[in-house]
C-alpha positions as CSV (number, residue, x, y, z in Angstrom):
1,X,-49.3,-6.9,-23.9
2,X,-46.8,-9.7,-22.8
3,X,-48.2,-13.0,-22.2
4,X,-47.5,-14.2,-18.8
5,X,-44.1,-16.7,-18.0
6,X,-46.4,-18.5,-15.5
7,X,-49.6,-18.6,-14.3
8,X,-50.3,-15.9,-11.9
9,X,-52.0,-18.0,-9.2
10,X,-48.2,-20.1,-9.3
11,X,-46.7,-16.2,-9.0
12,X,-48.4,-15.7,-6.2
13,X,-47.4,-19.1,-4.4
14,X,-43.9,-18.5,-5.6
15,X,-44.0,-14.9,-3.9
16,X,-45.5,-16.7,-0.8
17,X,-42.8,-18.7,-0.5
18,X,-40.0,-16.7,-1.1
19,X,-41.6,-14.0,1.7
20,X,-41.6,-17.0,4.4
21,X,-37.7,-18.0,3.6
22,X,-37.0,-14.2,3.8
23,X,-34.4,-15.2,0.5
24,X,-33.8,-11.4,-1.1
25,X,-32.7,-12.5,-4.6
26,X,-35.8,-15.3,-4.8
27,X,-38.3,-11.9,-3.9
28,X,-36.4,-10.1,-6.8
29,X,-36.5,-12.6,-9.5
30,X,-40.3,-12.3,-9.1
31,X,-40.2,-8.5,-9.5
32,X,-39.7,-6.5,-12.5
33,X,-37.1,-3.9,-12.7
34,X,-39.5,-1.3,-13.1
35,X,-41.6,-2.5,-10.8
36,X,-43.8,0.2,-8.6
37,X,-45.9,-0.6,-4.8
38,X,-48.2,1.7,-3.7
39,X,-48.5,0.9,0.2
40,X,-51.2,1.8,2.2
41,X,-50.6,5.2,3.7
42,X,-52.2,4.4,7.0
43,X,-49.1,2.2,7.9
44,X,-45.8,2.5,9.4
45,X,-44.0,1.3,5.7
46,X,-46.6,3.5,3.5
47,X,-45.9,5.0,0.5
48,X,-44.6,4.6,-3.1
49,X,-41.1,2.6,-3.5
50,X,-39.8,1.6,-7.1
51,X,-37.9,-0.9,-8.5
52,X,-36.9,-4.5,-7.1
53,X,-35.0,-2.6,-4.3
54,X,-37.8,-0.8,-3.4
55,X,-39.9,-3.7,-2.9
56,X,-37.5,-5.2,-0.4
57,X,-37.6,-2.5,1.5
58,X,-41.2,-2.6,2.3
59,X,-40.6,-6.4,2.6
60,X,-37.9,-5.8,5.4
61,X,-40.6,-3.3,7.0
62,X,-43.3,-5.4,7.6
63,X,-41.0,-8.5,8.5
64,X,-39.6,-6.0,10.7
65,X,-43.1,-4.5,11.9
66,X,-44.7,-8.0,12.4
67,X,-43.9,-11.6,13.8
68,X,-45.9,-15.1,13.6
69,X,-48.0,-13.8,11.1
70,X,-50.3,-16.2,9.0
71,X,-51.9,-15.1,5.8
72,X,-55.5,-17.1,4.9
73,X,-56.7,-16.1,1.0
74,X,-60.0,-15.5,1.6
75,X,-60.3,-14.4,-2.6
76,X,-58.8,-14.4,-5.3
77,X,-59.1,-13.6,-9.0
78,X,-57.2,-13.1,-11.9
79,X,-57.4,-11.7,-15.9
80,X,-54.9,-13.3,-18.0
81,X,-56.5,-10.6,-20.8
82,X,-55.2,-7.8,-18.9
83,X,-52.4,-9.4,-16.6
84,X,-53.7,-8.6,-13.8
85,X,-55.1,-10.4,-10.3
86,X,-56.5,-9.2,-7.4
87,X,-56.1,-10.9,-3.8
88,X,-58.1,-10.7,-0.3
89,X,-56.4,-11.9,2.6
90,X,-57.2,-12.4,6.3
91,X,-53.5,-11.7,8.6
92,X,-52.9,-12.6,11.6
93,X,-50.4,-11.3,13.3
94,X,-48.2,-9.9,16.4
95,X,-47.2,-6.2,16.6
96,X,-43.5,-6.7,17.4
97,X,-43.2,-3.8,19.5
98,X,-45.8,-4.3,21.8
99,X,-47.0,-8.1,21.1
100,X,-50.6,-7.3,20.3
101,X,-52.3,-10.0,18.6
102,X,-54.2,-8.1,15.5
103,X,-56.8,-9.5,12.8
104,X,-57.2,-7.7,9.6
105,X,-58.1,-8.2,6.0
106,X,-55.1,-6.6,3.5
107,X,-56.5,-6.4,-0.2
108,X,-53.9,-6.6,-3.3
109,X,-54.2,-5.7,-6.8
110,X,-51.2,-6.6,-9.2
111,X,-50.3,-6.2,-12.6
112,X,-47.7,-7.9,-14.4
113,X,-45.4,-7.5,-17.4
114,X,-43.0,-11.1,-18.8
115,X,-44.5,-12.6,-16.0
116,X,-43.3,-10.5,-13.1
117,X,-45.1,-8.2,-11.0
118,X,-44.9,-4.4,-12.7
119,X,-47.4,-2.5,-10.5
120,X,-48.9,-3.1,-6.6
121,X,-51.7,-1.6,-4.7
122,X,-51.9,-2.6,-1.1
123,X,-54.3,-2.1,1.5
124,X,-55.3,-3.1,5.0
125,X,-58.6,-2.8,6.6
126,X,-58.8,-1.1,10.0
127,X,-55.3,0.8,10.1
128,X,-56.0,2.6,13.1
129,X,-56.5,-0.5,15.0
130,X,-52.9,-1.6,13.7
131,X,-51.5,1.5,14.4
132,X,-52.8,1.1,17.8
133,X,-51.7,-2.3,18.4
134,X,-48.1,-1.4,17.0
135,X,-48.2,1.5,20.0
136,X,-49.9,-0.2,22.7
């Protein structure tokens, strides 16, 4: 098992950042090559995408599916034994195609491997209410 190149709270805060300046190649450095998301299948961008270029695709969808959004951690842990961290998180946001306002809670677990993400599972509470909102 690799030992981490930074703490995983500080990957976290680095992804954060690199989502809100929308900067492709600051998203990748953060990402493994191999890298695999597993999306919620409730939501328009669900599904399995690979590698660094997968990622951004699913990062382009929800920029694309969502605007003023605000992301609250309402938990977080993390196992530096197994590389690994989980994340809870309240979003706010506006459905860009019909300008609902939605609330929902979106639950993360990672993995990592030399200190990038390797492996993602995504999910979002209440997807029929955001597919809803998305429709109007």
């Amino acid at each position: 098992m690799s030992t981490p190149a930074m703490p995983m709270s500080a990957w976290f805060a680095a992804m954060h950042k690199a989502m809100t300046s929308e900067d492709p190649e600051a998203l990748k450095a953060l990402i493994h090559p191999d890298f695999v998301l597993h999306e919620d299948p409730g939501v328009p961008y669900g599904g399995v995408f690979k590698g660094q270029e997968g990622f951004l695709k699913v990062a382009l969808a929800v920029r694309d599916t969502w605007c003023d959004q605000t992301l609250e951690r309402m938990h977080y842990s993390e196992s530096p034994e197994t590389n690994t961290a989980s994340i809870v998180l309240r979003m706010r946001a506006r459905a860009k195609p019909t300008g609902t306002l939605i609330e929902t809670y979106v639950s993360e677990i990672w993995s990592f491997r030399d200190g990038l993400g390797i492996e993602a599972y995504v999910w979002y509470w209440n997807t029929p209410e955001l597919i809803a909102a998305l429709k109007g």
